[in-house]
C-alpha positions as CSV (number, residue, x, y, z in Angstrom):
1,X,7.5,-15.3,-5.5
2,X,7.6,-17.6,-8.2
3,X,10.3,-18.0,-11.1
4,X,8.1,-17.0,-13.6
5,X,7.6,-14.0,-11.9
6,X,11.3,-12.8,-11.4
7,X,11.9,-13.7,-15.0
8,X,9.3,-11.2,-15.7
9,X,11.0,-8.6,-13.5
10,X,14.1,-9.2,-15.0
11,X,12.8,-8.9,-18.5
12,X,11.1,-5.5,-17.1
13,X,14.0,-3.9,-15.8
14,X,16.0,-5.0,-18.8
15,X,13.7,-2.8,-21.0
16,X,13.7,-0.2,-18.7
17,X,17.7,0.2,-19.3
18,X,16.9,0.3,-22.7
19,X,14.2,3.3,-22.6
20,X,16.2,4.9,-20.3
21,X,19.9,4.6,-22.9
22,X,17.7,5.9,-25.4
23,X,15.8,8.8,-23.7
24,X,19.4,10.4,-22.6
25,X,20.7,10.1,-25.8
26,X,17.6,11.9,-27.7
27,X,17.6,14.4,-24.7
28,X,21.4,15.7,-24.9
29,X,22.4,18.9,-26.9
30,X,24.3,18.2,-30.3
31,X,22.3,14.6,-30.6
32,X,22.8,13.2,-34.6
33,X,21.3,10.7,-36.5
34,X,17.5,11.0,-35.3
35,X,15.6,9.1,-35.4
36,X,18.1,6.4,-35.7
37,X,21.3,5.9,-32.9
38,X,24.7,4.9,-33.8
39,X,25.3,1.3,-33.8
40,X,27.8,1.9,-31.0
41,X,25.8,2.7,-28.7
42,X,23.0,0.8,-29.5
43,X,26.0,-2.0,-29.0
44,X,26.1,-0.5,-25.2
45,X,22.5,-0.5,-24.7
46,X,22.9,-4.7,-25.3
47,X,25.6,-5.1,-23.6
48,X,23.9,-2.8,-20.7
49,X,20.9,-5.3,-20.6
50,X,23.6,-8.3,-20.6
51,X,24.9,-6.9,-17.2
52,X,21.8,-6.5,-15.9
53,X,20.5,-9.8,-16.8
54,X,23.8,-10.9,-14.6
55,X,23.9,-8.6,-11.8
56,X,20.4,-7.9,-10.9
57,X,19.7,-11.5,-9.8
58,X,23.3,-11.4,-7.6
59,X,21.7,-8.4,-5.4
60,X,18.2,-10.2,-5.6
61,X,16.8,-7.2,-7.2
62,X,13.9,-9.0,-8.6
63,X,12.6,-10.0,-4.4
64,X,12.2,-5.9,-3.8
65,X,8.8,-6.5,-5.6
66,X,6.5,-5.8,-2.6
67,X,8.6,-3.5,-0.1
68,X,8.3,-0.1,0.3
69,X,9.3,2.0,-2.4
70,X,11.8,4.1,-0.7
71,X,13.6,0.9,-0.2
72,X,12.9,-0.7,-3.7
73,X,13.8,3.0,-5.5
74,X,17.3,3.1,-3.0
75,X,18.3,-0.4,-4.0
76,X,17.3,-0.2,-7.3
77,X,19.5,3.3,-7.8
78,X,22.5,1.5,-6.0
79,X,22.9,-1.1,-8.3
80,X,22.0,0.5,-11.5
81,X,25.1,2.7,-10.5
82,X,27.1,-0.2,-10.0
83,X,26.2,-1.8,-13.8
84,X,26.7,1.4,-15.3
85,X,30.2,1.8,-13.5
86,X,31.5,-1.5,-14.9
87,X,29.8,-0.8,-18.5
88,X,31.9,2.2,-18.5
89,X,35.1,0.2,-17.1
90,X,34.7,-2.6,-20.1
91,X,34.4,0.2,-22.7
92,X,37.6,2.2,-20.7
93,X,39.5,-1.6,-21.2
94,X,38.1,-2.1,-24.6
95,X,39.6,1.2,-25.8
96,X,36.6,2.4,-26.9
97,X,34.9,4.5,-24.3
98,X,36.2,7.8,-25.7
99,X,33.5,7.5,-28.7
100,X,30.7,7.8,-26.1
101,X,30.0,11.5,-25.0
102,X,30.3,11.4,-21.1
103,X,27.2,13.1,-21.0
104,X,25.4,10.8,-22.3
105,X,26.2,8.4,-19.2
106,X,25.6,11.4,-16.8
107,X,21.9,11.5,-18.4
108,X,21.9,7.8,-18.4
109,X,22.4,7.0,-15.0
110,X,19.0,9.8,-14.3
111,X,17.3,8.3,-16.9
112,X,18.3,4.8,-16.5
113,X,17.2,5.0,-12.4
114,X,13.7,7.1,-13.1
115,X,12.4,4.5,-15.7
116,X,13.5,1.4,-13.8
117,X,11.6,2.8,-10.9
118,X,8.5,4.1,-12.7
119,X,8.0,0.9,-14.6
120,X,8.3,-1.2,-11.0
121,X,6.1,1.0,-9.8
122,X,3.3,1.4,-12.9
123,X,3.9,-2.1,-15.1
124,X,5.2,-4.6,-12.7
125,X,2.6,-4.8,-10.9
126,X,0.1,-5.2,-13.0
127,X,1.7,-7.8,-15.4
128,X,2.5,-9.8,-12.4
129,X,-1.3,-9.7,-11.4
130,X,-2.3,-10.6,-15.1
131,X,0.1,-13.3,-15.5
132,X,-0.6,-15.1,-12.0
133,X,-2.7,-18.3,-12.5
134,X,-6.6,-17.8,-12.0
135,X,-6.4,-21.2,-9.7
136,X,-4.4,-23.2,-7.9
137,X,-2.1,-20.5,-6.7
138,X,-1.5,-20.8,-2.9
139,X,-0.1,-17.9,-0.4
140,X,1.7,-19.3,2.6
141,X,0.0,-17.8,5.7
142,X,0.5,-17.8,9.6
143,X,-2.3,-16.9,12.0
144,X,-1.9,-14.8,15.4
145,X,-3.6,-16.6,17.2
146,X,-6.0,-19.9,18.4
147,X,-9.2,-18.5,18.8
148,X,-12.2,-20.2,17.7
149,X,-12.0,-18.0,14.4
150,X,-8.4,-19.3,14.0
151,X,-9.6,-22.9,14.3
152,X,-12.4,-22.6,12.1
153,X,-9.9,-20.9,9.5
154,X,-7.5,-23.8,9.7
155,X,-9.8,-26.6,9.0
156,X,-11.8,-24.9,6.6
157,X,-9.0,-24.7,4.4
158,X,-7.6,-28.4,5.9
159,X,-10.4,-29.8,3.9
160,X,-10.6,-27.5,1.2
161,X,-9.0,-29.6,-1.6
162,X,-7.4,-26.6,-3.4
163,X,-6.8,-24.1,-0.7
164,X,-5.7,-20.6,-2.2
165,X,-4.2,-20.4,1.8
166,X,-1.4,-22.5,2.8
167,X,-1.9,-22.0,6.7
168,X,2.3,-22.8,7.6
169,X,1.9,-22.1,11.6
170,X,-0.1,-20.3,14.6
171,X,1.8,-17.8,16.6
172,X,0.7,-17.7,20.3
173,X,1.3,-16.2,23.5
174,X,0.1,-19.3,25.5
175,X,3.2,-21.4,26.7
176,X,0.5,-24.7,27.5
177,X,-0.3,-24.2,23.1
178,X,3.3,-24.1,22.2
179,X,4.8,-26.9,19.8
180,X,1.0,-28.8,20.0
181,X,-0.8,-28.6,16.5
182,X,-4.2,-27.3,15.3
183,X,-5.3,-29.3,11.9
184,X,-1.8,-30.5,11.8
185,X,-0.4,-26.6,12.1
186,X,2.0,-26.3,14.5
187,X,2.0,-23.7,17.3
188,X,5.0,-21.4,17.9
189,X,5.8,-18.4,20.7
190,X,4.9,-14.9,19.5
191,X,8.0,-13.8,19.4
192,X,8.8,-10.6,17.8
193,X,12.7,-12.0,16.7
194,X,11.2,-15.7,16.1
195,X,8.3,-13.9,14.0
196,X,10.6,-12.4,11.3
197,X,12.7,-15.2,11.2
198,X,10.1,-17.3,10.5
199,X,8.4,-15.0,8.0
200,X,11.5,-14.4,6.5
201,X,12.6,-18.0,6.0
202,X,9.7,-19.3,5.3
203,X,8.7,-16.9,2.1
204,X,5.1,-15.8,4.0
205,X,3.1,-14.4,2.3
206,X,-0.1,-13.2,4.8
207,X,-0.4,-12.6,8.2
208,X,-3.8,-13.2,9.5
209,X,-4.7,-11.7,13.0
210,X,-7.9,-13.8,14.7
211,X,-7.7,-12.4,17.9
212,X,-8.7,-8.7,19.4
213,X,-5.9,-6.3,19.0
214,X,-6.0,-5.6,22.6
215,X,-3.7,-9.2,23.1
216,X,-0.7,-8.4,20.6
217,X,1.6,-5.3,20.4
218,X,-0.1,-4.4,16.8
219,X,1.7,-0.9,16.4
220,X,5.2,-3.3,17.0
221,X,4.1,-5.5,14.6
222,X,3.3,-3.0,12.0
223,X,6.6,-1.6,12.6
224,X,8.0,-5.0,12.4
225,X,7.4,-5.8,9.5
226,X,7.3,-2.7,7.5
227,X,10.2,-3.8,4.7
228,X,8.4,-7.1,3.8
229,X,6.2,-7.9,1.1
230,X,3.8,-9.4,3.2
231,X,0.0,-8.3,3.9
232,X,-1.4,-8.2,7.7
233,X,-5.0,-8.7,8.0
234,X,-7.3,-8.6,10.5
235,X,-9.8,-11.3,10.8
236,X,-12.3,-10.7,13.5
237,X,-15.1,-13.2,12.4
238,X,-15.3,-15.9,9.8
239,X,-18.0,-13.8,8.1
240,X,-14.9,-11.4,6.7
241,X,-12.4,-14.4,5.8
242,X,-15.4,-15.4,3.4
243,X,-16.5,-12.3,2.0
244,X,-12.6,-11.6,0.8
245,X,-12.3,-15.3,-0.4
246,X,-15.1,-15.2,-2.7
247,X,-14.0,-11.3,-3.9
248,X,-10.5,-13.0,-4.4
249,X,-11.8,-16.0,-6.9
250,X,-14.2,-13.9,-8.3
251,X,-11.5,-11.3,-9.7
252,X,-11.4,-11.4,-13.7
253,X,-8.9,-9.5,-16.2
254,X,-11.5,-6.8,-17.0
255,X,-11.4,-5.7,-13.7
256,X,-7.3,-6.0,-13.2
257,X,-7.9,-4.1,-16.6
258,X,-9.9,-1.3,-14.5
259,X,-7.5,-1.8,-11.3
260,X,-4.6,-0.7,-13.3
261,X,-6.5,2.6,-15.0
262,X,-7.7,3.4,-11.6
263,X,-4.1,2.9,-9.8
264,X,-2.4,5.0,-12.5
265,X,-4.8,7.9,-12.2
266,X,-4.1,8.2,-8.4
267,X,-0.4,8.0,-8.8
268,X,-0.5,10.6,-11.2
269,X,-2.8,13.2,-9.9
270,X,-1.9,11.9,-6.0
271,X,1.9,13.1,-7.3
272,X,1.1,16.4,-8.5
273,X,-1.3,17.2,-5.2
274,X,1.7,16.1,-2.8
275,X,4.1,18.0,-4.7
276,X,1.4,21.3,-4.3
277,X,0.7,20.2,-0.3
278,X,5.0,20.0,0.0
279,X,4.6,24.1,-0.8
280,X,2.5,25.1,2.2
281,X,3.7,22.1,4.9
282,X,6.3,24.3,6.6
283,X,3.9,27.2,7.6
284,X,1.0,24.4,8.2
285,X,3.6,23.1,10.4
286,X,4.7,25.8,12.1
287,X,0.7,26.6,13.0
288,X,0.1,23.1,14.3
289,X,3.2,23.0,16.9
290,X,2.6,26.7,17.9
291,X,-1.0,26.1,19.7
292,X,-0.2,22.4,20.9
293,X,3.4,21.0,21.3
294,X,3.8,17.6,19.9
295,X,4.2,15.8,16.3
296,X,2.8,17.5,13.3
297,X,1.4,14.0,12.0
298,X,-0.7,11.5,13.6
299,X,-0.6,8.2,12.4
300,X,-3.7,5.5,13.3
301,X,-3.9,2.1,12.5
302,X,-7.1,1.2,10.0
303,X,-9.0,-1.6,8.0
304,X,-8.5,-2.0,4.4
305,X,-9.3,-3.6,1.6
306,X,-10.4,-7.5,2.8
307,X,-9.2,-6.5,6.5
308,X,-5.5,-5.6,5.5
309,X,-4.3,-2.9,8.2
310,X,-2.3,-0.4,7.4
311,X,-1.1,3.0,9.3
312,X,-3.1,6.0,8.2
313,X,-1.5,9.6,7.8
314,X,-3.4,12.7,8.9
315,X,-2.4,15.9,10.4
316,X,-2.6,16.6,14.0
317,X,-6.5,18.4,14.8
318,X,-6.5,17.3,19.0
319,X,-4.4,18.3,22.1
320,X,-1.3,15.0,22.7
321,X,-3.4,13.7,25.5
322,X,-6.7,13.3,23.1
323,X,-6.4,9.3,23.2
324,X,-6.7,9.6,27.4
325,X,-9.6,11.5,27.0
326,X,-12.1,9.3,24.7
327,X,-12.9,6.6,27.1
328,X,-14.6,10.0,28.9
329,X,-16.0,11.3,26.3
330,X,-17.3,8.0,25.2
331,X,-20.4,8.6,27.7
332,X,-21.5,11.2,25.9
333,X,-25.5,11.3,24.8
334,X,-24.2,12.6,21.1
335,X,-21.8,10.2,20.1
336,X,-22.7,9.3,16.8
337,X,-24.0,5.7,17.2
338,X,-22.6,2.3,18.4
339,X,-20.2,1.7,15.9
340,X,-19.0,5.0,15.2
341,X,-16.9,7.5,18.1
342,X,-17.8,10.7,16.6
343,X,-19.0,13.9,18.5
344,X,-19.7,17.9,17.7
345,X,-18.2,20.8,19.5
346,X,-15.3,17.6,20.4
347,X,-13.0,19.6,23.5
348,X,-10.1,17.5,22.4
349,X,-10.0,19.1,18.9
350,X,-7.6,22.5,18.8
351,X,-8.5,25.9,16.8
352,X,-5.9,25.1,14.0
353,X,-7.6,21.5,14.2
354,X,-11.3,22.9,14.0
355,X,-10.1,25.3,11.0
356,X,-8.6,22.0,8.9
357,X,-11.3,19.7,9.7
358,X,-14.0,22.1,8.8
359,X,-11.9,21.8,5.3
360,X,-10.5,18.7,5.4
361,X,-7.0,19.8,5.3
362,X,-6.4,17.3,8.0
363,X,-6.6,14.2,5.5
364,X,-4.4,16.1,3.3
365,X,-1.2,13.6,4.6
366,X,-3.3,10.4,3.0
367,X,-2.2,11.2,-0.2
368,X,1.0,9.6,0.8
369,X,-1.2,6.1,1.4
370,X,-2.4,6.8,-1.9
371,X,0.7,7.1,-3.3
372,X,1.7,4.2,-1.7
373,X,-1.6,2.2,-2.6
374,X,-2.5,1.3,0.9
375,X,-5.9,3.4,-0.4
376,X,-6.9,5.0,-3.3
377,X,-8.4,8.4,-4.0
378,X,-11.8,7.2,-3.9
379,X,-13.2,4.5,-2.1
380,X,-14.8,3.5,1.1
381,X,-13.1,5.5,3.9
382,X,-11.1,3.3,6.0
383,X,-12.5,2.4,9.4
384,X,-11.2,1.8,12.6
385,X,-10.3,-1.4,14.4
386,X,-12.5,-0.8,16.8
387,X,-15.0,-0.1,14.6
388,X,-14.7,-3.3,12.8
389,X,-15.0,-5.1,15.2
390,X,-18.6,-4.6,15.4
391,X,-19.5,-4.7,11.8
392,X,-22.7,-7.5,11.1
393,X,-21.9,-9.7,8.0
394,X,-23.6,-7.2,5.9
395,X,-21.4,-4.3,6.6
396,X,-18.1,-5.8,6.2
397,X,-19.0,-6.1,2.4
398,X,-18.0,-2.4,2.5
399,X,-14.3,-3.9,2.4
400,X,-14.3,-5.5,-0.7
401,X,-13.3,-2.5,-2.4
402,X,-10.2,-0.2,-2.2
403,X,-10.5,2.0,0.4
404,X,-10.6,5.8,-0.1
405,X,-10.3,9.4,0.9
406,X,-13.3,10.4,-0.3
407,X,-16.5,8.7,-1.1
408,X,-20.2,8.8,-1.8
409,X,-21.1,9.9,1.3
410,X,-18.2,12.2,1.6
411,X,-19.9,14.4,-0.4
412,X,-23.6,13.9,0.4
413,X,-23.4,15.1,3.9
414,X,-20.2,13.6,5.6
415,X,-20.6,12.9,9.3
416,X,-24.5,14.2,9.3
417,X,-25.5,10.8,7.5
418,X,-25.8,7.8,9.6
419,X,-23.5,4.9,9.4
420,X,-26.4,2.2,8.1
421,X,-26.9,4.7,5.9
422,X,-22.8,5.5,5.0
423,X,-22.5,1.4,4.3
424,X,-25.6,1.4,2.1
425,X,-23.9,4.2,0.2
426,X,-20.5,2.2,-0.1
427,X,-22.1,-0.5,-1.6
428,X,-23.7,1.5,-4.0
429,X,-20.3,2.4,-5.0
430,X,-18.7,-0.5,-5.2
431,X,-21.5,-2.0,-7.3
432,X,-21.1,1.2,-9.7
433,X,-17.3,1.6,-9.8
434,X,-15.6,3.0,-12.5
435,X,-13.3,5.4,-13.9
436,X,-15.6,8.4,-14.7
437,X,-17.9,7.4,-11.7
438,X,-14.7,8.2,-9.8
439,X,-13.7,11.5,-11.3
440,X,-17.6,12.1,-10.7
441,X,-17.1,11.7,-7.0
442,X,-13.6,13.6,-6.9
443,X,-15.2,16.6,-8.8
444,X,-18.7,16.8,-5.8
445,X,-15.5,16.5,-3.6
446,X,-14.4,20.0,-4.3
447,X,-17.6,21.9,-3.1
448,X,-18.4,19.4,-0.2
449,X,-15.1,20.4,1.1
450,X,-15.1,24.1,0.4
451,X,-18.5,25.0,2.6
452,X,-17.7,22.4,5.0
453,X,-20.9,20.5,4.9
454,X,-20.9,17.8,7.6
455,X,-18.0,18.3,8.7
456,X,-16.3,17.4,12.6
């Protein structure tokens, strides 16, 4: 992360202190003097923002940008408690803190901790995006790796003369590879511990993934390196590592302009859907474990936007031992088609299951990867691994674009339309994307879902 973007954080979360100060002061019974507040506190407000301006940068609250929010809203509450602790101590030794009301600081700290949050979460982003340099801006990447693909990556960008990739190292599982060097890249162990520290020390910014999944514990991984603010993609061919570098130069404000609309309206209308979903969890719950013991959520890694994995959320349709039995079922005359594992009448899927797929209740659990903006609410739906895999040069173009939980063909027909078909469709959208084009789809979403059409 560069300096001018923590200064911009800092700045950030300094206003938010502010907003917050003055929302609890405006929002406590008795309040005088609106729309103006006493100088007093308005003098605790600066002197607020003066802590901050100190203390934020000793806890390196400005690096959370990129973690997981639970983590970034948990360090971000723990150390707004700690400023406003020793704001209220200075006044205390200044002899002053009795002309405060004390419940004004109780309001304070709520206030203070939503709007610090909320702005990371709705402003930082964005201004960080709009303020990064159009060129010359370079991410430090490692590959997992040396496969052909790998190679070609590294001296494509070896003679690139402005790479926007900094390749730093391979990781490999092939002791005769170790400490030899590809384009002048050295070649560590893939070591889980060594990995981290690595990633860690080294500020990295992308992991890229050249080789089939089947070689490298991905789920560890995953898991691994869950609390970093670094993307994992998955790079099968050189056909995908082109198609996101041009999509990557090619991004101008305008569309940051219609990123930012489009990730706002999912946060908000993803927040008041979860918060519905939350009401009827327990009894959906209780249905699920009743006919087949085992976890209530099944998680599954999938391709994103420009191959970035990420672990999907859904609620559990098949019997535990489903995985065992696809390689089986696989032989099947009605699988869907060669890049696709999708049959009717499946024997793996459970009556509750059958009852929330026929309604889609089963993706309910995605809003939470909306939420977190691993997808959005419409967009491409995110494929497998496996299915990628086998994606022609053509098709992958259906990852430029945020992926979704529902799409075009989502509500033209669902699983009935085949997949050339489903990509045509994608592309269709991404070409046509935009704010009302998007409510279009979420509003055909509502009967597509209700009759079931397609659906299995």
């Amino acid at each position: 992360m560069s300096q001018r973007q923590i200064i911009i954080i800092l700045l950030i979360d300094m206003l938010s202190v502010i907003l917050g100060g003055i929302v609890a002061y405006f929002s406590h019974p008795g309040v005088e003097g609106w729309p103006f507040m006493p100088s007093h506190y308005i003098g605790a407000l600066l002197v607020a923002t003066l802590f901050v301006f100190f203390i934020f940068p000793f806890f390196k609250i400005q690096r959370l940008y990129g973690y997981r929010l639970i983590r970034q809203g948990y360090r971000l509450g723990f150390v707004w408690l700690v400023v406003l602790t020793i704001l209220i101590l200075y006044l205390f030794l200044l002899n002053v803190s009795t002309f405060y009301s004390r419940l004004w600081f109780a309001l304070w700290a709520i206030t203070g901790a939503v709007t610090l949050f909320f702005m990371r979460l709705f402003l930082v982003p964005f201004l960080i995006k709009i303020t990064k340099p159009k060129y010359n801006i370079t991410n430090n990447v490692v590959i997992v790796g040396v496969s052909e693909v790998g190679k070609h990556l590294a001296h494509h960008l070896w003679k690139t003369k402005k790479p926007k990739w900094h390749i730093l190292a391979f990781f490999d599982e092939d002791k005769h590879l170790h400490n030899s060097r590809i384009e002048g890249t050295l070649v560590f162990g893939n070591n889980a511990a060594l990995n981290r520290i690595f990633v860690e020390s080294h500020e990295v910014d992308e992991i890229w993934i050249t080789i089939p999944l089947t070689q490298i514990p991905l789920n560890e991984m995953l898991h691994n390196f869950q609390n970093y603010p670094v993307i994992i993609r998955f790079i099968p061919n050189v056909s995908l590592f082109y198609a996101f570098e041009s999509v990557e130069l090619m991004l101008f404000n305008h569309e940051l302009w219609g990123q930012f609309f489009k990730r706002l309206f999912d946060l908000t209308l993803t927040a008041f859907l979860l918060s519905i979903l939350l009401l009827g969890l327990p009894l959906l719950a209780l249905m699920i474990r009743l006919e087949s013991p085992g976890p209530i959520f099944f998680l599954q890694c999938r391709v994103g936007k420009n191959g970035k994995l990420f672990m999907m959320w859904k609620f559990r349709s098949m019997s535990r031992e489903a995985e065992n039995d696809k390689l089986e079922l696989e032989k099947r005359d009605d699988v869907l088609d060669d890049v696709r594992f999708k049959i009717s009448n499946d024997p793996r899927i459970t009556r509750i299951g059958q009852f929330m797929r026929h309604y889609s209740i089963d993706e309910l659990p995605q809003l939470w990867n909306a939420l977190k903006g691993e997808i959005s609410l419409v967009g491409p739906r995110p494929a497998l691994v496996s299915e990628v895999v086998k994606y022609t040069p053509y098709q992958l173009q259906r990852l430029h674009a945020i992926q979704g939980i529902t799409c075009l063909w989502q509500v033209s027909g669902r699983s009935k339309i085949p997949f050339e078909e489903q990509v045509e469709m994608d592309l269709e959208y991404i070409k046509k994307r935009s704010f009302f084009y998007d409510l279009w789809l979420l509003l055909r979403t509502m009967p597509a879902v209700l009759f079931g059409d397609g659906a299995y």
